[in-house]
C-alpha positions as CSV (number, residue, x, y, z in Angstrom):
1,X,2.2,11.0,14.0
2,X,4.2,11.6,10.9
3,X,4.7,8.8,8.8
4,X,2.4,6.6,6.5
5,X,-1.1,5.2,7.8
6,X,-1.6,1.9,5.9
7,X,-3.9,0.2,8.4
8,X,-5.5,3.2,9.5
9,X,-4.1,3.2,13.0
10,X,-4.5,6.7,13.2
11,X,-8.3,7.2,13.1
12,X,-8.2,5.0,16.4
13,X,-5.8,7.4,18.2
14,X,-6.6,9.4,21.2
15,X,-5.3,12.5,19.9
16,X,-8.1,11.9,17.0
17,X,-10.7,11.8,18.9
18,X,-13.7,14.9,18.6
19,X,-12.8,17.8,21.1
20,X,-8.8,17.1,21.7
21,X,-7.1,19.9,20.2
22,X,-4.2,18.9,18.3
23,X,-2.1,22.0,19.5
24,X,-2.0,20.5,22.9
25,X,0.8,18.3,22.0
26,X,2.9,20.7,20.8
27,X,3.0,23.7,24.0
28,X,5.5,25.9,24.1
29,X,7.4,24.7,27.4
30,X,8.3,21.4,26.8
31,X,8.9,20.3,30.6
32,X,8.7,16.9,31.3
33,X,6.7,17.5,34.5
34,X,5.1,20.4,33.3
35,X,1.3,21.1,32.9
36,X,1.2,21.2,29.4
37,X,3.6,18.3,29.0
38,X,1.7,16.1,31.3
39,X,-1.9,17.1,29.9
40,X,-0.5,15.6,26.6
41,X,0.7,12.7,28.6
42,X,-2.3,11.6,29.9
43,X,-4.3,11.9,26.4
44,X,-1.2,9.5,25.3
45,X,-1.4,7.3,27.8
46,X,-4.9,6.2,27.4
47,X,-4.1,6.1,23.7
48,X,-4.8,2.0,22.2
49,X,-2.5,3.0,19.6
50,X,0.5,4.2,21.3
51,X,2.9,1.8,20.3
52,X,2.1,1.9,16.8
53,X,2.7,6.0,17.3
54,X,5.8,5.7,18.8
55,X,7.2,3.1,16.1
56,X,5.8,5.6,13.3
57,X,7.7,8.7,15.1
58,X,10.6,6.7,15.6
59,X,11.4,5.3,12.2
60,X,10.0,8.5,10.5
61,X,10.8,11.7,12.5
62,X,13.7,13.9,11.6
63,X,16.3,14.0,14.2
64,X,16.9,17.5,13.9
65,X,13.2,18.4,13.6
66,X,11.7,16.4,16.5
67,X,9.1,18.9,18.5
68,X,5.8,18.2,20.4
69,X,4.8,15.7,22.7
70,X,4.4,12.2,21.0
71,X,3.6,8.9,22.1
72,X,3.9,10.2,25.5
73,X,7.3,11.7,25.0
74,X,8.8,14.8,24.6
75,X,11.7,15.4,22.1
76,X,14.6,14.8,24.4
77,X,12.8,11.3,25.6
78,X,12.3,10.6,22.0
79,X,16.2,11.4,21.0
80,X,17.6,9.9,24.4
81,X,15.0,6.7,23.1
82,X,16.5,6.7,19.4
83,X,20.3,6.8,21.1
84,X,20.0,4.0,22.9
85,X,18.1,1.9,20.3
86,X,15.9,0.7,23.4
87,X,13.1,-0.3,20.3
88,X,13.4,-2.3,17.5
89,X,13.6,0.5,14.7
90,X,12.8,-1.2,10.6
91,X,15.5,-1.7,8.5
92,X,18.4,-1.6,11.6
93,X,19.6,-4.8,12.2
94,X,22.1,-6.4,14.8
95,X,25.3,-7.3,13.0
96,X,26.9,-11.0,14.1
């Protein structure tokens, strides 16, 4: 989660919630279908704010500087995601 909070959407997120440990979405071996990747995974996918999470990462994170597990995803999801434009990212348009 990296970019501003207005509404407060974090507070309501999984990864906040008392005894998650925030290192657990940032382990060392970042294999898709690895333990550590799919321990994050499920704490994401139980998450009622993943979608707002994954819009924040994906307008805000820096492409060169993407690490940890996210939304679910893991820095090579998130890039193949942001290549292919597969969500509606603010401020990019569709030209005519």
């Amino acid at each position: 989660m990296t970019g501003p909070d207005r509404d407060g959407w974090r507070d309501r997120a999984a990864c906040a919630r008392p005894g998650v440990d925030p290192e657990a979405f940032y382990p060392l071996d970042l294999d898709p279908g690895g333990p550590a990747v799919m321990a994050a995974r499920r704490v994401c996918g139980a998450c009622p704010v993943r979608a707002l999470c994954l819009l924040d990462v994906m307008a805000s994170e820096d492409p060169a500087r993407r690490w940890g597990v996210i939304a679910g995803l893991t820095p090579d999801e998130r890039t193949d995601l942001h290549r292919d434009q597969l969500i509606p990212l603010p401020g990019v348009g569709v030209a005519a």
